[in-house]
N, C-alpha and C positions, 0 to 999 in steps of 0.2 A: 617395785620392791626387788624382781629379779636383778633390774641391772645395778640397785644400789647394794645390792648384793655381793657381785661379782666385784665390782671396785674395792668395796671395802676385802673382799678373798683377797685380788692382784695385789694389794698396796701390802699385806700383811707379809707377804713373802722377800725373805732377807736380800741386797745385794749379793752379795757372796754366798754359798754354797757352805752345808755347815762342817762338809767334810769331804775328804778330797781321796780318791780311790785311786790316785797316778801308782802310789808307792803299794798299793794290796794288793795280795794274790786273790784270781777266783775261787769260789770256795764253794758255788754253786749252778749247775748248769740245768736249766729244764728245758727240753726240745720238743715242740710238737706237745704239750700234753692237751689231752681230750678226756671227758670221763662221762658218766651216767649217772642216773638214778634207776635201777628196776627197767635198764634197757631203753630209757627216755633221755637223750645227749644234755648235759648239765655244762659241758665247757669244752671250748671251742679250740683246738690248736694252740697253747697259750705256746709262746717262748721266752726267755729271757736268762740274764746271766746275775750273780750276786756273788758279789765281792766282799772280802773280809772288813768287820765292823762299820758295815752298811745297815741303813735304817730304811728300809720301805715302807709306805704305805699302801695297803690295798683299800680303794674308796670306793662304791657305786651303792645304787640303792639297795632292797631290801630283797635279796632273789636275784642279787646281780652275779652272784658266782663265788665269792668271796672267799665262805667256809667250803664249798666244794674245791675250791681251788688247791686249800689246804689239806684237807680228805686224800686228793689226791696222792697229793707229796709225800705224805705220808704213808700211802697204801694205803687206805681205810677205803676205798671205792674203787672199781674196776677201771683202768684205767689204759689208754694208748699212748704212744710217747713214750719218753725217758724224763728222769731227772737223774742229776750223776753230783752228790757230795766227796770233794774233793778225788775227783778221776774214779772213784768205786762204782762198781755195777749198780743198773737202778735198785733190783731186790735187795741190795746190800743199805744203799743209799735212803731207802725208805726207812729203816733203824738207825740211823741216824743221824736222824734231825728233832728235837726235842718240841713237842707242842702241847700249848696251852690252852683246851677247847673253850667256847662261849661258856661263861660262869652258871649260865642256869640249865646248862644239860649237865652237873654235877650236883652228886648227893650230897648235901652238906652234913645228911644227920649222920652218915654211916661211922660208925665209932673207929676211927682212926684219929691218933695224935702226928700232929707237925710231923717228927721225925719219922713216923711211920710212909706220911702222904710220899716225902722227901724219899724215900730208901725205895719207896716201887720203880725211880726213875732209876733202879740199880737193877733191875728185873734181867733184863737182856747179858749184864755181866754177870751176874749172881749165879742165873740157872734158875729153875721151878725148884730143885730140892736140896740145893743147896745154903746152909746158913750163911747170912753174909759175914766178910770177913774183915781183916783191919781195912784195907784200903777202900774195902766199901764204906767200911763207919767215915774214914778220914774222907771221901768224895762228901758223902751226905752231910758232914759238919762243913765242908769249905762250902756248898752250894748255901747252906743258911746263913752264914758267915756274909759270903757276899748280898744275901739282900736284907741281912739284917736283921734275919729271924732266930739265929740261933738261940737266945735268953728266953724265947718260947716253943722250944724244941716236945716239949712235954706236954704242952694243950691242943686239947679238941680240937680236931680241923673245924668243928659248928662253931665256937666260943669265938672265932675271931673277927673280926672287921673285914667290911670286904674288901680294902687296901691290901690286909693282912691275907689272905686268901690268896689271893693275884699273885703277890711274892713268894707263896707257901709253892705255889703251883709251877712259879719262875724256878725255885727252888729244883723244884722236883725236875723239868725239863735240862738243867743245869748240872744235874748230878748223872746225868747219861751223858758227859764230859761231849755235848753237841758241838758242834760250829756253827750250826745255823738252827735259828727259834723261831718259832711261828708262833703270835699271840693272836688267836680270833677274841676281839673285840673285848680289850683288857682295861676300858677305861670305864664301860659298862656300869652302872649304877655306881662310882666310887663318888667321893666328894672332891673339892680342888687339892686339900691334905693329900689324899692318895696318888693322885692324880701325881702331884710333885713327887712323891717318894718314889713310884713306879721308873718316873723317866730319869729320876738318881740312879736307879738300877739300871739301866736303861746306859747309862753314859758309862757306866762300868765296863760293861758287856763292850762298849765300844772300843774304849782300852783298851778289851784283852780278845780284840779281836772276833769280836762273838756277832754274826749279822744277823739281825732282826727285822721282820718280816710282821706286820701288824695290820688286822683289818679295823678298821675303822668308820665313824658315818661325819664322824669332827670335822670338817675340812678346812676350816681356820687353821683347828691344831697341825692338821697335817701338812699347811703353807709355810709352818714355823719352825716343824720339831721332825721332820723326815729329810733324808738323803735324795730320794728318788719316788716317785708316787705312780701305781698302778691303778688307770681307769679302769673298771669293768660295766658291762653290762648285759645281760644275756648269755652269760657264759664266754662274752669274747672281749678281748683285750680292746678298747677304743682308746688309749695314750699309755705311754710307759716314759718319763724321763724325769728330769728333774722339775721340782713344782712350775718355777717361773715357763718350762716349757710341756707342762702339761694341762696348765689351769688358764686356758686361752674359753673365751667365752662361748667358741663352736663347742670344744670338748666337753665342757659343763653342759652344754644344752644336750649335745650329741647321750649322754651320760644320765642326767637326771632331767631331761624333758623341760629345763623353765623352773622347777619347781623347788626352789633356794628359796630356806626361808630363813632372816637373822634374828638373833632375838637380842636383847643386851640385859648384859648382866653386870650393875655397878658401871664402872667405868672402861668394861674391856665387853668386846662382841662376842657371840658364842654363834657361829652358823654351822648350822647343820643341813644336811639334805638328804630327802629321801620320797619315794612315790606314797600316794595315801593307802 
């Protein structure tokens, strides 16, 4: 099973490159970064560089470092190293980068509408006591605008679909006028509907330059539908490059132990991987 596995991964990854980074500027740089849990090391010296309307995937099992990686970036965990958006200082750099947590560390019932969710990604511009003002209303309509939500600006963040959520949330990350987004694990319980509409958004962001950073367990999907794909595992980087040369079947093993398993669904493969 492992190695009918892995053949059917290799084979699904495109000749060509789905997108070419000769003519982008960097747009993101992380050196050395290292973080914890409660003074217990959670990741390892990571480095690397992201370039404008760039698509990564981050792939490793379940505990591989994934959401801490992102924590990181963000500042939400203590951390060593740098990361530097667009040439600015790390502390600067950690506000701005817009991110999109795992859907089920979010309350869906807390009484907030669309527009409301959309407008906290205006926090940092706004101020704590300040009302928002035109160009805030005008950021938080263009961010629904581009994924499509705005004709339900007025409904309950609980009322929606969980498509509808993921975009609400893209929304919100987008309205902190980001260059670089971080989704931990945005395809999470959606159906294939979602799924398509997501990476419509997805191909937007690329246009206008917007690089996205995505954790993931899909690795079919991410053979097909990323620029560049990060291995993790234990908190440390094991492959960082483009799929064709990162899904070699030492790094898969090195990565997820053997333990690929595919399922089919209809006429198209779904392989997922991950430890029990």
């Amino acid at each position: 099973m492992a190695e009918l596995s892995i053949r059917a991964l290799l084979g699904a990854i495109p000749d060509q490159p789905a997108w070419d980074r000769t003519s982008s500027p960097q747009v993101m740089t992380v050196n050395a970064l290292s973080a914890s849990y409660n003074g217990h090391p959670a990741l390892h010296d990571v480095s690397f560089n992201v370039y404008a309307g760039e698509r990564i995937g981050i792939v490793g099992p379940n505990g591989a470092g994934k959401s801490t990686l992102f924590k990181a970036i963000v500042g939400l965990l203590p951390h060593q190293g740098a990361i530097s958006i667009q040439g600015a200082s790390c502390r600067q750099s950690h506000t701005m980068v817009g991110y999109v947590p795992q859907h089920e560390v979010i309350d869906w019932n807390f009484p907030a509408t669309v527009w409301d969710v959309v407008m906290m990604g205006r926090a940092r511009q706004i101020g704590y006591i300040l009302p928002p003002r035109k160009r805030d209303r005008q950021a938080v309509q263009a961010a629904l605008e581009r994924v499509e939500m705005w004709p339900l600006r007025k409904r309950q963040i609980g009322e929606l679909s969980g498509g509808q959520r993921r975009r609400v949330f893209v929304a919100r990350a987008l309205a902190q006028q980001a260059s670089v987004l971080l989704l931990d694990e945005p395809f999470s319980g959606v159906d294939a509907q979602a799924e398509s509409e997501i990476f419509q958004v997805l191909d937007v962001l690329r246009a206008e330059g917007v690089a996205v950073l995505l954790a993931t367990h899909n690795l079919a999907q991410a053979a097909t539908h990323y620029d560049k794909l990060m291995m993790l595992n234990g908190g440390r980087v094991l492959a960082y490059g483009t799929p064709a040369e990162v899904y070699t079947p030492e790094n898969l093993a090195a990565t997820f132990g053997g333990r690929i398993a595919l399922w089919r669904d209809g006429d198209q493969y779904v392989l997922v991987a991950d430890r029990p």
